[in-house]
C-alpha positions in Angstrom: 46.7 16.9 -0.4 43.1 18.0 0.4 43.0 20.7 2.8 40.2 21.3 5.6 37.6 24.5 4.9 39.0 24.4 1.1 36.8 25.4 -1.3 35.2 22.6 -3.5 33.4 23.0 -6.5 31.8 19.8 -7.4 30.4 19.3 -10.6 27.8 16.3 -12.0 27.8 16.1 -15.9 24.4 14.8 -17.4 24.9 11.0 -18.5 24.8 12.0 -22.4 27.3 15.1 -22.0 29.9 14.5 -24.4 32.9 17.3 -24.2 35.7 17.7 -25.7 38.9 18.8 -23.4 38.9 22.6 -25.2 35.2 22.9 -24.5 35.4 21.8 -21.0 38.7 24.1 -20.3 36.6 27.2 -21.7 33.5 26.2 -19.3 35.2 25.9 -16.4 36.8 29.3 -16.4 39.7 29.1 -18.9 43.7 27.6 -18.3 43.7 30.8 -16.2 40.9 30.5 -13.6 42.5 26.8 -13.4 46.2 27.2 -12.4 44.9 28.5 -8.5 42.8 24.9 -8.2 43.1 21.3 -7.8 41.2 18.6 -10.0 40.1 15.6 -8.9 38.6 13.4 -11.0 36.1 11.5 -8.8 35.2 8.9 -11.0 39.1 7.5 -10.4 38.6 7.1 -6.7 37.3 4.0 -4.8 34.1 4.6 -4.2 34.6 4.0 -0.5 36.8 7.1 -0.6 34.1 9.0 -2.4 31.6 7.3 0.4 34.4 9.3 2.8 34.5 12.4 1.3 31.0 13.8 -0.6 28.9 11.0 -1.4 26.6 11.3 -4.6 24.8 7.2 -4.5 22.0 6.6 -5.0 21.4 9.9 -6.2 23.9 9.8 -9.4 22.3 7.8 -12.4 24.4 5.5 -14.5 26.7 7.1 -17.1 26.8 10.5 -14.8 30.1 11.9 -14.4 31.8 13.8 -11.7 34.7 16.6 -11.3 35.4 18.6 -8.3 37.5 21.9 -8.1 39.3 22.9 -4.8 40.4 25.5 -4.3 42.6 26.3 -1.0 43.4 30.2 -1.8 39.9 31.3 -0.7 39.9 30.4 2.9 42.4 30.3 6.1 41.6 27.0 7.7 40.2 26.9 11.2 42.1 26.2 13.8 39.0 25.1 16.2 36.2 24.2 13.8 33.5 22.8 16.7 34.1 26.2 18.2 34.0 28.2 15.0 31.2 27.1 13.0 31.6 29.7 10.6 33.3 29.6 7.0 34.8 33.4 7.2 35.4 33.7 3.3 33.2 35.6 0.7 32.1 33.1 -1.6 29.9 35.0 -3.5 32.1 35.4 -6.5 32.3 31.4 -6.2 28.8 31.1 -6.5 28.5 33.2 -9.9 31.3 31.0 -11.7 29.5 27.8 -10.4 26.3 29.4 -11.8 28.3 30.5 -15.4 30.1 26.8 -15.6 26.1 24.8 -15.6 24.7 27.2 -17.7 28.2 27.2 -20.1 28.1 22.9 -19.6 25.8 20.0 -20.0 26.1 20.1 -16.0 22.8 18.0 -14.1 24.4 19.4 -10.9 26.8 21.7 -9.4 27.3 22.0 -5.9 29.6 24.6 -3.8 30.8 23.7 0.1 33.4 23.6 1.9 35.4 20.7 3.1 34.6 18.8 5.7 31.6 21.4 6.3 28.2 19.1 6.7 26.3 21.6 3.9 26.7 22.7 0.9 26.5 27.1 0.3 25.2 26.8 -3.0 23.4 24.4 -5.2 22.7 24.9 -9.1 20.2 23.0 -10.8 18.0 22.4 -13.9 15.4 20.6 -12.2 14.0 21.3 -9.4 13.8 17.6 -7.8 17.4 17.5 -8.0 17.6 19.8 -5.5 15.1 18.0 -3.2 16.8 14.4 -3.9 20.4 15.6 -3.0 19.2 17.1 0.4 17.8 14.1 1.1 21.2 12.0 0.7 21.8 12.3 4.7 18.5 10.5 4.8 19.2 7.9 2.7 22.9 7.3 3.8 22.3 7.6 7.1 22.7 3.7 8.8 20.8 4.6 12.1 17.8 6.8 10.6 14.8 4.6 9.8 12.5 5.0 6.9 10.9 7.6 8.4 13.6 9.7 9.2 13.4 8.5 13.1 16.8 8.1 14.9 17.3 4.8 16.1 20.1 4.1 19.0 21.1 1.1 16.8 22.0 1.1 13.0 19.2 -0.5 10.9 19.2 -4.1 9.7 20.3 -4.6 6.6 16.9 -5.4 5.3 15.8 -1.5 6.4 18.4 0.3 5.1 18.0 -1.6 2.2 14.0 -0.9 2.0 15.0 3.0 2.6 17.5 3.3 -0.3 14.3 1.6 -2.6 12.3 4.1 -1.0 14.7 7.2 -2.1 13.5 7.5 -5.7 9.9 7.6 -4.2 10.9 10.0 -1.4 12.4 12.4 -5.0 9.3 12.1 -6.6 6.4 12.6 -4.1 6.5 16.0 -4.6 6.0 18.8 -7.9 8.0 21.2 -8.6 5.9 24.0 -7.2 5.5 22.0 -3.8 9.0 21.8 -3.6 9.6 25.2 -3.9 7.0 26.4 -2.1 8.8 24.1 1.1 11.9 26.4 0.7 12.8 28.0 3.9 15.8 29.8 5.2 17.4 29.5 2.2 17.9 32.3 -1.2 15.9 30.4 -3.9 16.4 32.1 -8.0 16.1 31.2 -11.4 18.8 32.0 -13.8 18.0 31.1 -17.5 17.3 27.7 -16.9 19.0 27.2 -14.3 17.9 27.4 -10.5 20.0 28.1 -7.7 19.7 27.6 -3.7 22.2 29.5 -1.2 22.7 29.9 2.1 25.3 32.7 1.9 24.5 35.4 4.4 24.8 39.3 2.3 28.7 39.1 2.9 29.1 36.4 1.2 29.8 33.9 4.2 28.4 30.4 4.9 26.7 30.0 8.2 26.8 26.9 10.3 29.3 24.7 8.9 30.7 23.0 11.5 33.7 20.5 10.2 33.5 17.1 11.3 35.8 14.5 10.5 34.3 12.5 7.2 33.9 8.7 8.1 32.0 6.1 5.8 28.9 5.2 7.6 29.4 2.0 9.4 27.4 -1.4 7.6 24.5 -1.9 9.1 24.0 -5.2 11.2 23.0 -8.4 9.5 19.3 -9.3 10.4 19.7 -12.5 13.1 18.5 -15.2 11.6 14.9 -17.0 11.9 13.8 -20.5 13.2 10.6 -20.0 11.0 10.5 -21.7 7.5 10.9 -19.1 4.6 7.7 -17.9 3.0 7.1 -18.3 -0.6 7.4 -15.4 -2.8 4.2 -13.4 -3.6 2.8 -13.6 -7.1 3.5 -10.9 -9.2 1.2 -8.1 -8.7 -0.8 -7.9 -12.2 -0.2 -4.9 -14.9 -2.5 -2.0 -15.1 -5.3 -1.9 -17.5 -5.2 0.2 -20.2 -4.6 0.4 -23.6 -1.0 -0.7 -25.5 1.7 2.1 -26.2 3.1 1.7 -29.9 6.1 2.7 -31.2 7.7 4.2 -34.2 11.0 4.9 -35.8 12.3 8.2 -36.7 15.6 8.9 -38.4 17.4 6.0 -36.1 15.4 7.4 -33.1 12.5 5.2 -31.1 9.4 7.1 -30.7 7.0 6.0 -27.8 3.8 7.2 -29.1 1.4 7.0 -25.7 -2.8 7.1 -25.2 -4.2 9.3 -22.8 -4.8 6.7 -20.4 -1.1 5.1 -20.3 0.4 8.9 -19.5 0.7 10.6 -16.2 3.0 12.5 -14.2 4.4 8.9 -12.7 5.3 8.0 -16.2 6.9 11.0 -16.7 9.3 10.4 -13.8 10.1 7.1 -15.0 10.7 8.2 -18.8 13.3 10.9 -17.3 15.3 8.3 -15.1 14.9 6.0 -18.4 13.5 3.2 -16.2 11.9 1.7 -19.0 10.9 -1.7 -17.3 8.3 1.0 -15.4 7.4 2.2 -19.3 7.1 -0.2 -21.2 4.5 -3.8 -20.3 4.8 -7.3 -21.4 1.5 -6.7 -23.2 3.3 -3.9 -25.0 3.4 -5.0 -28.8 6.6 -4.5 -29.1 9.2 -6.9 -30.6 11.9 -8.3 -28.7 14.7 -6.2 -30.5 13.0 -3.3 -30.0 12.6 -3.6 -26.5 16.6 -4.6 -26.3 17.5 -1.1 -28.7 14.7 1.1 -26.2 17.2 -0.2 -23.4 20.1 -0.2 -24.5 20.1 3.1 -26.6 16.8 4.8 -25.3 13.5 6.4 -26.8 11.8 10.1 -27.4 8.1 9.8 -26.5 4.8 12.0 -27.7 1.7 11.9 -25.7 -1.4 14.1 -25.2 -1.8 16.8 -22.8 -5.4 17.5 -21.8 -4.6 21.2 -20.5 -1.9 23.9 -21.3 -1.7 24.4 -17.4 0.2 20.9 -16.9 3.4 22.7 -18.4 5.5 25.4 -17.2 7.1 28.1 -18.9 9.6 30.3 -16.5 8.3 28.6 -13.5 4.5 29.3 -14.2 1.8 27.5 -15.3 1.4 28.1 -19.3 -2.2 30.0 -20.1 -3.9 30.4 -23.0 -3.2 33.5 -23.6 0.7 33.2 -23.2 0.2 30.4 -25.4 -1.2 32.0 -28.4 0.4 35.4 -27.7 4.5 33.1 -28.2 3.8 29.5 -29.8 5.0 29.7 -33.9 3.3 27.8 -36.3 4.8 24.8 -37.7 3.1 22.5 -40.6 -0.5 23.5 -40.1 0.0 23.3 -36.2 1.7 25.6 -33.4 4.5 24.7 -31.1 6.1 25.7 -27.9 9.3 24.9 -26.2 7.9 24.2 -22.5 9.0 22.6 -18.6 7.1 19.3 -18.1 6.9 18.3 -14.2 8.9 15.1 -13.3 10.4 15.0 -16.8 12.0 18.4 -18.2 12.1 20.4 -21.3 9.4 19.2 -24.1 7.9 20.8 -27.1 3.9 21.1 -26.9 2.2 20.9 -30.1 -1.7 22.2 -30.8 -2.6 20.5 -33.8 -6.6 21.6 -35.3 -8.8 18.9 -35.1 -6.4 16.5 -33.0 -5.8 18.2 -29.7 -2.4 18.9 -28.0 0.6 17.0 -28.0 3.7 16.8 -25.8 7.3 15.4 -27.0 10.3 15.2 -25.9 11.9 15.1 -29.3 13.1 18.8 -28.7 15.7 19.1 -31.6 13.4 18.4 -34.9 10.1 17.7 -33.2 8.0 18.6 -35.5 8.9 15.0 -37.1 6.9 13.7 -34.4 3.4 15.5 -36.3 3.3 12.5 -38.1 2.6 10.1 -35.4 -0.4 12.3 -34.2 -2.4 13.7 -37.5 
C-alpha cells in the first residue's frame, strides 16, 4: 500500500536502454539499498491510475520505460498536510543516490518528490529541455487552463485541450538551452558529468511547500456543442520547403542521413532527436520506399555541416577556437570532438581541411561517417 509523504524515486529509462536485471540491481543501489523500498513497475498499471498518481503523457516518448522507488522509512506522514506544507525529512542523501543511479543508467529522467506533494525536490537530467517540458506537464494536463496558460472557470472543449497538447512539443522547444537556464529562479541549478540537476531543497535538506492534495485524474473536458453550419472542406496541404534533397547512405546496417546546409537547422535538430522523421524526411526526398519504411521503423544517424564552432557546447559553454584546437584529436587527416548539440544532444564535430566542419551523431565509430563528407 502506497503511503502519503513517502518518498518516491521515479525513474524514466531512455527508449533504447536495454539492461539486464544484474546491471539494473547494481545501478539502483545494490539488493541492499533495495530491501527498505517498494517497486512499482509503472508500465503494469492502467494508465488512468498512472493519470492518478504522477502522470508522465505527453511528455514520455514511445518505447520509454518507467520504475518508481518508494520509500516510506524516510518520512513520518503528516497528520494535517493543508496546514503543514512542509516535508520535515532530509532528503539530501536521496538526491545524491538519484544523481549516482542516471549517471550509473541509461536514465532520460529521474525525478525525486514526495507523495501526494504537487512538486517534485529534485530533478536529474541529461538535457536541459527535459527539464523545461516536465515542468510544463501541469500545463498541458491541466483541463481548465487554456493555451495560454489562462484559467478558465469552465474546462476547455475538447478541441482546445486537444490544440494545447499539439502545442506542448512546441511549448518544449521554443526555447535553447542557455535561455532555459538562464529562466531558472528559486531553484539550485548544477551540472554533474553529464548530468544536470534542479532542487528545491532548502540547506537542511527539507522540501519547501509541498502541500498534499488528494490525486484525482483531471475531469474530460466537455464535448464542443454541436454546429448548424455545414462543415468546411479541409485546407490543402500547405507546400514543402524549398531546398535541396537530403541523401542517404548505409553504413555497417546503419542509415546515414547525409544533410546540405540549407535542409539543417536547430528545428531539424529537435525533430531528429524525437525521431519524428515525417518532419525529416520530404516526399521529394530521393529516397526509396524501403528505405523510408527501415528509417522508421529502426531509425537513422545523420551528418551535416556546422557553419561555426560556437553552435556546440562543450560543459555548458559555447566551443571556441582555441578550446577547439587546444582538445580535438586527429583522426584520418581530420580532427574530431565529442560535443553538446542544442535540441538534439551529444554529437562528434569533425574539421576536415579543404571541406569545412561536420557534425554527426554517429558517436560510437564516427569517423566512418568521413567518407560521406571528403
Amino acid at each position: 500500500m502506497l503511503q502519503l509523504d513517502a518518498i518516491v524515486t521515479d525513474i524514466m529509462f531512455q527508449a533504447s536502454a536495454a539492461i539486464d536485471q544484474k546491471t539494473l540491481i547494481e545501478g539502483l543501489g545494490g539488493e541492499a539499498a533495495l530491501e527498505s523500498k517498494q517497486l512499482l513497475d509503472v508500465d503494469r498499471l492502467d494508465p488512468r491510475q498512472e493519470m492518478e498518481l504522477s502522470p508522465s503523457m505527453p511528455f514520455r516518448r514511445r518505447g520509454e520505460r518507467r520504475l518508481m522507488l518508494i520509500d516510506d522509512q524516510i518520512t513520518t506522514p503528516r497528520k494535517d498536510p493543508s496546514a503543514d506544507p512542509l516535508i520535515k525529512a532530509d532528503l539530501r542523501a536521496a538526491k545524491e543516490q538519484l544523481i549516482g543511479i542516471v549517471q550509473k543508467l541509461p536514465v532520460r529522467l529521474g525525478r525525486l518528490f514526495a507523495l501526494g506533494s504537487w512538486g517534485d525536490a529534485v530533478l536529474v537530467a541529461r538535457d536541459v529541455r527535459d527539464l523545461r517540458g516536465i515542468c510544463l506537464l501541469p500545463w498541458a494536463l491541466d483541463p481548465q487552463v487554456d493555451i495560454d496558460g489562462k484559467r478558465r472557470q469552465t474546462p476547455l472543449s475538447q478541441k482546445e485541450f486537444e490544440a494545447k497538447l499539439l502545442a506542448y512539443e512546441k511549448r518544449v522547444e521554443e526555447l535553447d538551452e542557455q535561455q532555459i537556464i538562464a529562466r531558472l529562479s528559486g531553484v539550485s541549478f548544477e551540472r554533474r558529468g553529464d548530468v544536470v540537476v534542479v532542487d528545491v531543497l532548502e540547506a537542511d535538506g527539507t522540501c519547501p511547500g509541498a502541500p498534499s492534495t488528494t490525486a484525482k485524474k483531471p475531469p474530460e473536458p466537455a464535448k464542443p456543442k454541436a454546429s448548424p453550419e455545414p462543415a468546411k472542406p479541409a485546407p490543402a496541404p500547405a507546400p514543402e520547403p524549398k531546398g535541396p534533397p537530403i541523401t542517404a547512405k548505409e553504413i555497417d546496417g546503419t542509415i546515414v542521413l547525409v544533410f546540405p546546409q540549407e535542409r539543417f537547422d536547430l528545428d531539424v535538430a529537435a525533430a531528429l532527436g524525437k525521431r519524428d522523421w515525417d518532419q525529416v524526411v520530404r516526399s521529394s526526398d530521393n529516397l526509396s520506399g524501403s528505405l523510408r519504411d527501415k528509417i522508421h521503423r529502426e531509425g537513422a544517424s545523420w551528418v551535416a555541416p556546422l557553419e561555426f564552432l560556437s553552435e556546440v557546447f562543450v560543459d555548458g559553454k559555447p566551443l571556441t577556437k582555441a578550446e577547439f584546437e587546444k582538445t580535438a584529436t586527429a583522426v584520418d587527416g581530420a580532427r574530431s570532438l565529442d560535443v553538446h548539440f542544442p535540441r538534439f544532444g551529444d554529437v562528434v564535430l569533425f574539421d576536415v581541411p579543404g571541406k569545412g566542419r561536420f557534425v554527426t551523431s554517429l558517436v560510437t565509430g564516427a569517423q566512418r561517417v568521413l567518407a560521406l563528407v571528403k
